[in-house]
C-alpha positions in Angstrom: 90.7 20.2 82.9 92.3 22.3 85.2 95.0 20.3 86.2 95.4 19.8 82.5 96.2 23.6 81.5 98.5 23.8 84.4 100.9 21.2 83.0 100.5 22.5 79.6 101.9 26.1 81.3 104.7 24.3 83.3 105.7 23.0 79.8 105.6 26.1 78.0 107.9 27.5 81.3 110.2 24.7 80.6 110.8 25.2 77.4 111.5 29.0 77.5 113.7 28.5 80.2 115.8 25.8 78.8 115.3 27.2 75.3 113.9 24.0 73.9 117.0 21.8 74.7 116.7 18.4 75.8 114.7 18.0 79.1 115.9 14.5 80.7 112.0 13.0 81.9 112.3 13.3 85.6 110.4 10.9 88.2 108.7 12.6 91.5 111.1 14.4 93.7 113.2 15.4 91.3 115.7 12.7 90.5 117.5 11.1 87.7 115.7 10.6 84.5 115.3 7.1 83.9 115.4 6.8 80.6 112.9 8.5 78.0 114.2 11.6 77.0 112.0 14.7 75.2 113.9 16.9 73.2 111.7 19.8 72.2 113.8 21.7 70.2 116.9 19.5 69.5 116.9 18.1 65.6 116.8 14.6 65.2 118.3 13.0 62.3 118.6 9.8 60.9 122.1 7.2 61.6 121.9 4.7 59.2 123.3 1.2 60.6 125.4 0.5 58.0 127.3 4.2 58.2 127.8 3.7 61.5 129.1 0.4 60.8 131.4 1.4 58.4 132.7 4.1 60.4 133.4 2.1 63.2 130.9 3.4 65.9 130.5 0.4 67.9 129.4 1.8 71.0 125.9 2.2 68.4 125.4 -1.2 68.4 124.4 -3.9 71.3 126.6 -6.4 71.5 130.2 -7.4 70.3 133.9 -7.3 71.4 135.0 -3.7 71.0 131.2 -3.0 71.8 132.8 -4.4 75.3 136.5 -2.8 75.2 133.9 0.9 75.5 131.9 -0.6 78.2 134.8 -1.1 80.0 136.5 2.5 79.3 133.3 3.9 79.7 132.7 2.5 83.2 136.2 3.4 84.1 135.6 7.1 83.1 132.5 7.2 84.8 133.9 6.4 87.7 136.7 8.9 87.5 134.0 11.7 86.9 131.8 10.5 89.7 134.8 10.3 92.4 135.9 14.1 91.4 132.0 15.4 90.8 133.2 16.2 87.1 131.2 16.2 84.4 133.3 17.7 81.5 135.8 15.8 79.8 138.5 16.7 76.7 139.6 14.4 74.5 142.6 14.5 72.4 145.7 13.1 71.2 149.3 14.1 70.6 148.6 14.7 66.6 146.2 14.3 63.7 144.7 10.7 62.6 145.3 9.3 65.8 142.2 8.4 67.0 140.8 10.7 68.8 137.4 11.3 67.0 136.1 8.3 67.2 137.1 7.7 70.9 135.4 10.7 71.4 132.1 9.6 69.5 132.0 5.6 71.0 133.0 6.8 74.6 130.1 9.1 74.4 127.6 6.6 73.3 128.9 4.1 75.8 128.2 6.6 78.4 125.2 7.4 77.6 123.7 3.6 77.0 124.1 4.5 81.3 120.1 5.2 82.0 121.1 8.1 84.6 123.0 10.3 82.5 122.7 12.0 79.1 125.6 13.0 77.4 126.4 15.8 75.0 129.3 15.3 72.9 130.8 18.9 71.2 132.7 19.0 68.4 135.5 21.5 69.1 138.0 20.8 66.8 136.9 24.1 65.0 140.1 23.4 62.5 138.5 20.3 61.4 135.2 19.5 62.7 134.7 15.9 61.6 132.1 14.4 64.1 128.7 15.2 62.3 130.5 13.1 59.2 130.8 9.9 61.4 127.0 9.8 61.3 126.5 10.8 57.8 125.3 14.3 59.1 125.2 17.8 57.3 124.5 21.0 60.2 123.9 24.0 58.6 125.2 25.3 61.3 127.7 24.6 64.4 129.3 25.9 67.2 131.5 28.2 65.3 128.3 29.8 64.7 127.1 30.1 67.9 130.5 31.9 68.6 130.7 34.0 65.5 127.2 35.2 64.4 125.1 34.2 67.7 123.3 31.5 66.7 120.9 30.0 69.2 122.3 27.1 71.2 118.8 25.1 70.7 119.3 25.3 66.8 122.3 23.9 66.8 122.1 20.3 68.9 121.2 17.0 67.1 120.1 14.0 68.0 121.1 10.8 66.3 117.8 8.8 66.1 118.0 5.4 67.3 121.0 6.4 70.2 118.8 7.7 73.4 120.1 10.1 75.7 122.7 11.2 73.4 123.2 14.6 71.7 125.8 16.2 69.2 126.8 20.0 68.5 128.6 20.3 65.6 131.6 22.8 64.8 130.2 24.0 62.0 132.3 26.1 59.3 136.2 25.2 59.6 137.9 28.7 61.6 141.5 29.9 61.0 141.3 31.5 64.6 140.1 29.1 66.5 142.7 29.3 69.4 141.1 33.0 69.8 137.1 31.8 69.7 137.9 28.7 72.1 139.2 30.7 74.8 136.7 34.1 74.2 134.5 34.9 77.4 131.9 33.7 74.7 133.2 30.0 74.8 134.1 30.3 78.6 130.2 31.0 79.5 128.8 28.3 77.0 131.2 25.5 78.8 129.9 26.9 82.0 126.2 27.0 80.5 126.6 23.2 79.4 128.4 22.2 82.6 125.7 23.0 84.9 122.2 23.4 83.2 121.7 19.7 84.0 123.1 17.7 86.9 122.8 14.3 85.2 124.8 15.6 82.0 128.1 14.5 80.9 129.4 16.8 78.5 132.5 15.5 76.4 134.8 18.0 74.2 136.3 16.3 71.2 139.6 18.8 71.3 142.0 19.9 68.6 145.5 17.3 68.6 147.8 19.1 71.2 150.7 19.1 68.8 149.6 20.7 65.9 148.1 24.2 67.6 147.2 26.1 71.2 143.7 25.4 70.4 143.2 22.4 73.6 146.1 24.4 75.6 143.9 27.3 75.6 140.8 25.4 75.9 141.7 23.0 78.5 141.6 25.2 81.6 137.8 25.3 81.3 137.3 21.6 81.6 137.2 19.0 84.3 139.8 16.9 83.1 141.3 15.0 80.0 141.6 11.8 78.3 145.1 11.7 76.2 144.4 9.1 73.0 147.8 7.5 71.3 148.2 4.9 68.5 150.3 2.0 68.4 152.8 1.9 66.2 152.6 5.5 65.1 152.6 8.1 67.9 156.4 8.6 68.7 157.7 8.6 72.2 158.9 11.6 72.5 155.2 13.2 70.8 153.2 11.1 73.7 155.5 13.0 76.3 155.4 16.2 75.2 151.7 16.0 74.7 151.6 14.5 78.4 153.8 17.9 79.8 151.3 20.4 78.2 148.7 18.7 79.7 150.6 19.1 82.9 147.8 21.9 84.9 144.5 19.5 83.5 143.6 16.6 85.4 144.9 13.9 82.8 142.4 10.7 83.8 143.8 8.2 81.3 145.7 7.5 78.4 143.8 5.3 75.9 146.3 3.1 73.6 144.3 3.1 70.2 144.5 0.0 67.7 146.9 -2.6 70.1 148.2 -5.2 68.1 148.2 -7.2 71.4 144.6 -7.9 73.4 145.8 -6.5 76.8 143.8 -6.9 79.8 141.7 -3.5 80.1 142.1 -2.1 83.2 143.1 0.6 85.3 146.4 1.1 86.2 146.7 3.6 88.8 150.3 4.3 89.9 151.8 6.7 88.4 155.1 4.0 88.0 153.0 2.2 85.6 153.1 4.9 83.2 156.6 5.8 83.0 157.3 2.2 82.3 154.8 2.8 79.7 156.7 5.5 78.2 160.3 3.8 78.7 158.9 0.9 77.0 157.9 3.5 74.2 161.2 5.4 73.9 163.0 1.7 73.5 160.9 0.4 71.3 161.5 0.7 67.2 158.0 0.0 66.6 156.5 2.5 68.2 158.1 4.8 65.1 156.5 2.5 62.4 153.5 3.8 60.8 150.7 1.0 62.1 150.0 -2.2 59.6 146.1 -2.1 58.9 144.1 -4.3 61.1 140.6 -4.9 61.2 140.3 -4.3 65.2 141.3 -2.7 67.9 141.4 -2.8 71.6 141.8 0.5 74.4 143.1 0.5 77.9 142.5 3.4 80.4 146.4 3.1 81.6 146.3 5.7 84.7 145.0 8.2 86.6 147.1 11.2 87.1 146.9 11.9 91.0 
């Protein structure tokens, strides 16, 4: 009985100090949870299949080609991360409707499918917070806030039943200022807060387009490194290299090449050559100033690493 109340008093501890957020099972000694996860605090909500479906999360789902083609990018991330001891990662593209979102979303599932890691994807696009509507969500509240009105941190996460290991924060309420709120002291101690409160979480930042605003210049200093998402057939040349140059002080891991009318083989390619053949073969080619014909799939490749 003893014993008992003593491991109901650690728990209480627990939860004070982590303020109900998800606490990653442990086994003895300390190490990597190994898969259940208890989150005390954190909402759970329901991701119906068939949403998820429909908006393309595929990393949601066991088995299938682009199910695969994230596995891949995933495990190639993860490695990245693990090499440098990051674990906070930007994602964003030259401009709007170019992918980036969902990357965002399916890379973080992907990583988190990995039993030693739990991964907490934020939605800072605090122009247009979209991720909660890619799982058929509706927060009340969101990270804008946290930053405005002081929301608790706890109250804000959500958990998409069915997806272990994997938690959202929502933007919440659209802001006009958001270059301002995402590089305040306020932000700059919550991406500290988030980066080191667990040492088996991957946190992943779904970032504003790079063109459009200074919202990811000003953000990006705080984060590990970056993952730059273009589109086939309707990012321009000359929008993937400028978006490339102002991402010249982050640690640029990979470019991911959304919807590829051609199944390329995905893997890395590390010299830095590679890439400005990329980029040539971009600037010569007509179609890369095309808007993109519809297609029912899509294939990524993790082109570089940025030494």
């Amino acid at each position: 009985m003893e014993r008992i109340k003593q491991a109901l008093a650690r728990a209480r501890e627990e939860r004070l100090r982590t303020g109900g957020v998800e606490t990653p099972s442990s086994a003895p000694g300390g190490s990597r949870p190994t898969g259940e996860i208890l989150y005390t605090r954190s909402r759970s909500a329901d991701a119906p299949k068939d949403l998820l479906r429909e908006q393309r999360v595929v990393s949601a789902f066991e088995n299938g080609e682009f199910t695969d083609a994230y596995k891949i990018l995933s495990t190639q991330v993860l490695h990245k991360l693990q090499d440098n001891r990051w674990n906070a990662l930007a994602v964003t593209s030259p401009n709007a409707g170019e992918g980036k979102t969902l990357t965002a979303i399916n890379l973080a599932i992907s990583l988190a499918k990995e039993v030693t890691y739990t991964v907490l994807l934020v939605d800072a696009d605090l122009r247009d917070p979209s991720v909660h509507r890619y799982f058929g969500l509706q927060p009340e509240l969101g990270l804008s806030d946290y930053l405005l009105h002081d929301a608790p941190l706890a109250d804000l996460l959500i958990h998409p039943a069915g997806i272990p290991r994997f938690v959202i924060l929502p933007g919440g309420k659209p802001l006009s200022n958001s270059t301002e709120m995402l590089s305040s002291p306020k932000m700059t101690r919550l991406v500290d807060e988030l980066k080191t409160r667990y040492a088996s979480r991957i946190v992943l930042f779904d970032v504003p387009p790079l063109l459009s605003s200074a919202d990811t210049l000003a953000f990006s200093p705080y984060v590990d490194a970056a993952l730059l998402v273009i589109e086939e057939g309707k990012t321009g040349a000359q929008d993937a290299q400028r978006a490339s140059a102002l991402l010249a002080n982050t640690q640029l891991i990979g470019t991911v090449l959304n919807k590829s009318r051609s199944a390329m083989p995905a893997n890395t390619v590390s010299s830095s050559g590679a890439v400005d053949r990329f980029f040539e073969k971009l600037r010569n080619s007509a179609l890369i100033d095309r808007t993109a014909e519809k297609i029912q799939g899509w294939t990524y490749r993790l082109l570089r690493r940025k030494s």
